[in-house]
DOMAR-745715 format. One line per 5 residues: number of its first residue (from 1); for each residue x negated, y, z of C-alpha. Coordinates in nm, 3 decimals. Layout:
// DOMAR-745715
NUM) X:Y:Z | ... $
// end
This chain:
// DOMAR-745715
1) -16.945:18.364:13.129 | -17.003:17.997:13.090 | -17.352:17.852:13.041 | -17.535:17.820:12.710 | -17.605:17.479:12.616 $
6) -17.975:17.430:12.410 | -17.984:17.163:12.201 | -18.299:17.002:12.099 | -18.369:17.009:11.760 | -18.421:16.621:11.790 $
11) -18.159:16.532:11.909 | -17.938:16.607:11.636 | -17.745:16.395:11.447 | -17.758:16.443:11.055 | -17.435:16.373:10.860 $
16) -17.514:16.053:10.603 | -17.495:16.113:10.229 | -17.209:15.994:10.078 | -17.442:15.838:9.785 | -17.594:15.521:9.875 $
21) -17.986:15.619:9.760 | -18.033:15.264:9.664 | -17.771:15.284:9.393 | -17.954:15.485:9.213 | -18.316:15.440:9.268 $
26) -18.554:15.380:8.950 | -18.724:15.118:9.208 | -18.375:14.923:9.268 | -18.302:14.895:8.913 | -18.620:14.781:8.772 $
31) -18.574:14.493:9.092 | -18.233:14.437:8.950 | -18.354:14.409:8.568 | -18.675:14.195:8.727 | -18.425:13.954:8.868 $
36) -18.183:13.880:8.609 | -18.466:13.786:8.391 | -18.616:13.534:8.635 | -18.280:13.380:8.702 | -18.257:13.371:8.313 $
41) -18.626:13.208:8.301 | -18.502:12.957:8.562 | -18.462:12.603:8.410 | -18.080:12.507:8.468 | -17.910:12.167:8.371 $
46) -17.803:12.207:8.007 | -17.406:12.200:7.944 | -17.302:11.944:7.680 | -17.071:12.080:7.517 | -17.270:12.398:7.507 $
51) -17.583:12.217:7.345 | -17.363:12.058:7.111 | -17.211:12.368:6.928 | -17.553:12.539:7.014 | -17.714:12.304:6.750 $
56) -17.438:12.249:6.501 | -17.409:12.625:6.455 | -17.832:12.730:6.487 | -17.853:12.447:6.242 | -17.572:12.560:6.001 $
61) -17.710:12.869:6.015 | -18.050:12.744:5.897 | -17.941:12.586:5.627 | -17.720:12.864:5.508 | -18.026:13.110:5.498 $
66) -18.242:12.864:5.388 | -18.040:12.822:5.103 | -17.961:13.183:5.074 | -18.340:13.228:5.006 | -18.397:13.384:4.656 $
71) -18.463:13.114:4.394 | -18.772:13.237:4.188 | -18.915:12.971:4.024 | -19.156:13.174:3.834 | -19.281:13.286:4.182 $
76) -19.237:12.941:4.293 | -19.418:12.807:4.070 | -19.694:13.051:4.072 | -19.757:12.978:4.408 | -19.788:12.624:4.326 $
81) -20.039:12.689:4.090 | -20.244:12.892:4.333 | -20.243:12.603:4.617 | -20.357:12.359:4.393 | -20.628:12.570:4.273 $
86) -20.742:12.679:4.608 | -20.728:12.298:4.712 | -20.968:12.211:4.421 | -21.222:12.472:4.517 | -21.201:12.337:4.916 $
91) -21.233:11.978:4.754 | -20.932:11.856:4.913 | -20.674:11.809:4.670 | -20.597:11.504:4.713 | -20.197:11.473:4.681 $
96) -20.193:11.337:4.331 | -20.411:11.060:4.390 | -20.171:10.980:4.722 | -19.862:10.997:4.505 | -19.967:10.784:4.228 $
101) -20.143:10.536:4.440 | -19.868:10.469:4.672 | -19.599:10.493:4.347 | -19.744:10.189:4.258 | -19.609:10.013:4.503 $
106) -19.262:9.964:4.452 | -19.122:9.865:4.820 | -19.342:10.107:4.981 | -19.285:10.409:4.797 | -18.897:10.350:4.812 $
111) -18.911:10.309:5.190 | -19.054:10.631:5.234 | -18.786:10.816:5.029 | -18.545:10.654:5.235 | -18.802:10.750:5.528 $
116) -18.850:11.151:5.373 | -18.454:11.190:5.385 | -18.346:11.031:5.715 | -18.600:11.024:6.042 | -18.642:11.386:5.966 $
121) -18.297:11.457:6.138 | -18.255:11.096:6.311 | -18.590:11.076:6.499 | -18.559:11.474:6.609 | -18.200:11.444:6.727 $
126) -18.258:11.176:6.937 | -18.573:11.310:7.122 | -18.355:11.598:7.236 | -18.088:11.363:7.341 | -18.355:11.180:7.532 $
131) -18.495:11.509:7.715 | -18.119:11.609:7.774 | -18.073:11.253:7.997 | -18.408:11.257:8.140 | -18.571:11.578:8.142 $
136) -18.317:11.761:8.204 | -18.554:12.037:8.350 | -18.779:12.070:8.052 | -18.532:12.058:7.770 | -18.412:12.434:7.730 $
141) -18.813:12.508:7.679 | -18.902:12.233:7.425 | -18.548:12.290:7.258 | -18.616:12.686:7.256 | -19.001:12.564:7.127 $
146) -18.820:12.373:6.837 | -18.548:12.624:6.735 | -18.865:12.944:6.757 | -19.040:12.683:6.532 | -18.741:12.664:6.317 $
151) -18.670:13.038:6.271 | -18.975:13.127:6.202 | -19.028:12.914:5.897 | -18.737:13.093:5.729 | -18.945:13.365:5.736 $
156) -19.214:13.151:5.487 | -18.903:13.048:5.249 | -18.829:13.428:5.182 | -19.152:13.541:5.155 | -19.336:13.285:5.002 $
161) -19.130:13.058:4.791 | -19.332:12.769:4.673 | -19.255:12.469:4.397 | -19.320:12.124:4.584 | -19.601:11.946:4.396 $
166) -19.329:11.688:4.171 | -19.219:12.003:4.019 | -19.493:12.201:3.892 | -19.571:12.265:3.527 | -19.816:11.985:3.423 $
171) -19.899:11.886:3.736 | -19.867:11.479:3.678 | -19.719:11.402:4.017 | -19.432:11.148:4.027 | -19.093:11.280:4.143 $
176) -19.067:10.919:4.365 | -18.666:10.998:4.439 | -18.554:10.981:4.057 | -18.861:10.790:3.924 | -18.729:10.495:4.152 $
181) -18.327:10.574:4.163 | -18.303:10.665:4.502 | -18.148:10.887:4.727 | -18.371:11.103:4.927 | -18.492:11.459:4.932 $
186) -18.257:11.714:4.918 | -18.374:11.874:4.660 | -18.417:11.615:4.373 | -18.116:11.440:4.126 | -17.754:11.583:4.173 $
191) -17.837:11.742:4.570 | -18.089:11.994:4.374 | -17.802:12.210:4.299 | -17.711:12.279:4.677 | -18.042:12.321:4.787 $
196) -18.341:12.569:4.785 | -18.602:12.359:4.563 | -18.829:12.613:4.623 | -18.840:12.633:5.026 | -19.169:12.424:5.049 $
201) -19.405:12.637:5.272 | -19.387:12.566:5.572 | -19.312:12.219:5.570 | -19.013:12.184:5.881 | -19.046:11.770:5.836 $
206) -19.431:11.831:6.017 | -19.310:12.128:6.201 | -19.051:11.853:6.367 | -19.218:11.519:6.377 | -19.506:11.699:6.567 $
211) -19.250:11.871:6.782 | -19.127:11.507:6.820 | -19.470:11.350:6.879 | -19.583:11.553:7.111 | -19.267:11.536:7.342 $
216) -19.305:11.159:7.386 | -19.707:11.141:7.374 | -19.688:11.401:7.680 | -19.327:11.291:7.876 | -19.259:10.883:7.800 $
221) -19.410:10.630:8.031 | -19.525:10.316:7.825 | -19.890:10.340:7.625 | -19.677:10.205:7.318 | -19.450:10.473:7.313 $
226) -19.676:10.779:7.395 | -19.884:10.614:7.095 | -19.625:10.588:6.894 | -19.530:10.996:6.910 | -19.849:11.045:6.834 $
231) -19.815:10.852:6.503 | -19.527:10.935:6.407 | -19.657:11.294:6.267 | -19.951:11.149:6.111 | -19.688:10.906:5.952 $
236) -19.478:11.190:5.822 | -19.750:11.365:5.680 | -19.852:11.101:5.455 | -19.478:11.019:5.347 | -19.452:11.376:5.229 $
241) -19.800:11.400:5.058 | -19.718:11.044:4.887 | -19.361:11.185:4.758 | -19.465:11.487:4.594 | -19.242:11.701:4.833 $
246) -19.531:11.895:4.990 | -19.902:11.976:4.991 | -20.161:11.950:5.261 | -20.168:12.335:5.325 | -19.721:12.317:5.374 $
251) -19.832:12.092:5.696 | -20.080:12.305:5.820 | -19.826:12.593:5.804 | -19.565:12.387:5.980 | -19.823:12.363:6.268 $
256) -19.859:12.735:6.289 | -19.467:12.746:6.322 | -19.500:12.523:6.603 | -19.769:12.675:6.787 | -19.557:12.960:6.721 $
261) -19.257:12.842:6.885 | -19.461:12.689:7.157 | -19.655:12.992:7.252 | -19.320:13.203:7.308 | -19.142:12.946:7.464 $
266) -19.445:12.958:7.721 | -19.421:13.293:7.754 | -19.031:13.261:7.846 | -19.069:12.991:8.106 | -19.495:13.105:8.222 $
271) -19.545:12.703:8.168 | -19.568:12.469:7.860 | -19.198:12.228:7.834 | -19.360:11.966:7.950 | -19.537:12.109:8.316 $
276) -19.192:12.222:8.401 | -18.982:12.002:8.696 | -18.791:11.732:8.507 | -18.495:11.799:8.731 | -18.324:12.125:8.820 $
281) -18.031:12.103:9.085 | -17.719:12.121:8.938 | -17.547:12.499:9.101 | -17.194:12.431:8.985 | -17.018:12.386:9.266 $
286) -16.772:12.100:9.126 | -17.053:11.886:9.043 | -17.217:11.933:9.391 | -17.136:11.602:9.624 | -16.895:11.585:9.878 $
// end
């Protein structure tokens, strides 16, 4: 009889599952999930092309629900009303004596139509060209900041449609676009027809030129410029006060909207825009250097 071999149960040798463990395990997903989402929150070098159609179409878009909002002018104008009212009781309605004042003045008033219908997109539009060229590490957060900002106020046009001072019922302000034959806001003369006339609160022209303001008062270089941001929403607000587009209170809301924006964005990237690196390598590889 031959001998009978022992074998220690240590020494043997178990057979490996088929099913790779880590496939599978809650642990290796979630690290997975946890880092798609930080490559997503990585800052990248923005695409041109893709920026381009990002903004035509986010901006189409606006306009076309903007415009979509429901038109109640009784509501509109009830609204109005209210404002004004509460604005009296704070003693600080002051808009009328703003938009007669300045009316007065011929040249002045007329410049800021011209002012009220242009730098709105001009000024805003060239900021974010300006971050694309130079910061081009910070400008998906302040450009995700200004299109949360955006959104957001739709919400305000839906829910809370509200008649711009020029057009309430025995209100005495001066409509300064047809008083003075100009073209301007979008929603006075022959343009009243394609746009919501009612879409006052928030106010996106202080929503913007703040978004704008702030950019270059915390990312430009010379004093003059950085002072410059800083007036240029302080300049906006009075241009929109002295035209009878918008009250006091339609500012403050456009604020909100960007504190809004600014607060997600924040939470996207864990900084503020403008403490994120101002360059970001570029990882496509037929852009990298010989």
């Amino acid at each position: 009889m031959g001998e009978s071999t022992v074998r220690n149960p240590e020494d043997r040798t178990d057979t490996p599952s088929p099913i790779d463990e880590t496939s599978v395990h809650p642990d290796h997903d979630r690290a997975e999930r946890g880092r798609l989402i930080e490559r997503l929150r990585t800052p990248r070098r923005p695409r041109l092309w893709f920026e381009i159609l990002l903004i035509g179409v986010s901006y189409w878009t606006y306009t076309l629900i903007r415009n979509a909002a429901p038109d109640q002018r009784t509501t509109a104008l009830r609204n109005a009303d209210w404002i004004w009212t509460g604005e009296h009781r704070l003693g600080m309605a002051f808009e009328r004596a703003v938009n007669h004042t300045l009316d007065s003045v011929g040249w002045l008033i007329v410049g800021m139509n011209y002012y009220y219908a242009t730098l709105h997109f001009v000024v805003t539009i060239g900021v974010l060209v300006w971050l694309y060229r130079w910061h081009p590490g910070r400008y998906a957060a302040a450009r995700l900041a200004l299109f949360l900002t955006t959104g957001v106020a739709l919400l305000g046009y839906y829910f809370f449609p509200l008649a711009p001072p020029r057009l309430m019922d025995g209100g005495r302000f001066v409509d300064t676009v047809v008083a003075h034959h100009t073209w301007g806001s979008m929603a006075s003369g022959n343009l009243a027809s394609v746009s919501n006339q009612y879409a006052a609160m928030p106010s996106m022209h202080i929503g913007w030129s703040l978004w704008c303001g702030l950019t270059i008062a915390a990312l430009a270089r010379p004093a003059w410029v950085r002072t410059l941001g800083l007036l240029y929403p302080a300049a906006t607000l009075l241009v929109i006060v002295a035209t009878g587009n918008h009250f006091w209170l339609d500012a403050a809301g456009g604020v909100l909207c960007l504190s809004f924006g600014f607060a997600l964005s924040r939470a996207w990237y864990g900084r503020l825009p403008y403490r994120l690196p101002r360059h970001v390598p570029d990882k496509r590889p037929e852009l990298r250097p010989a």
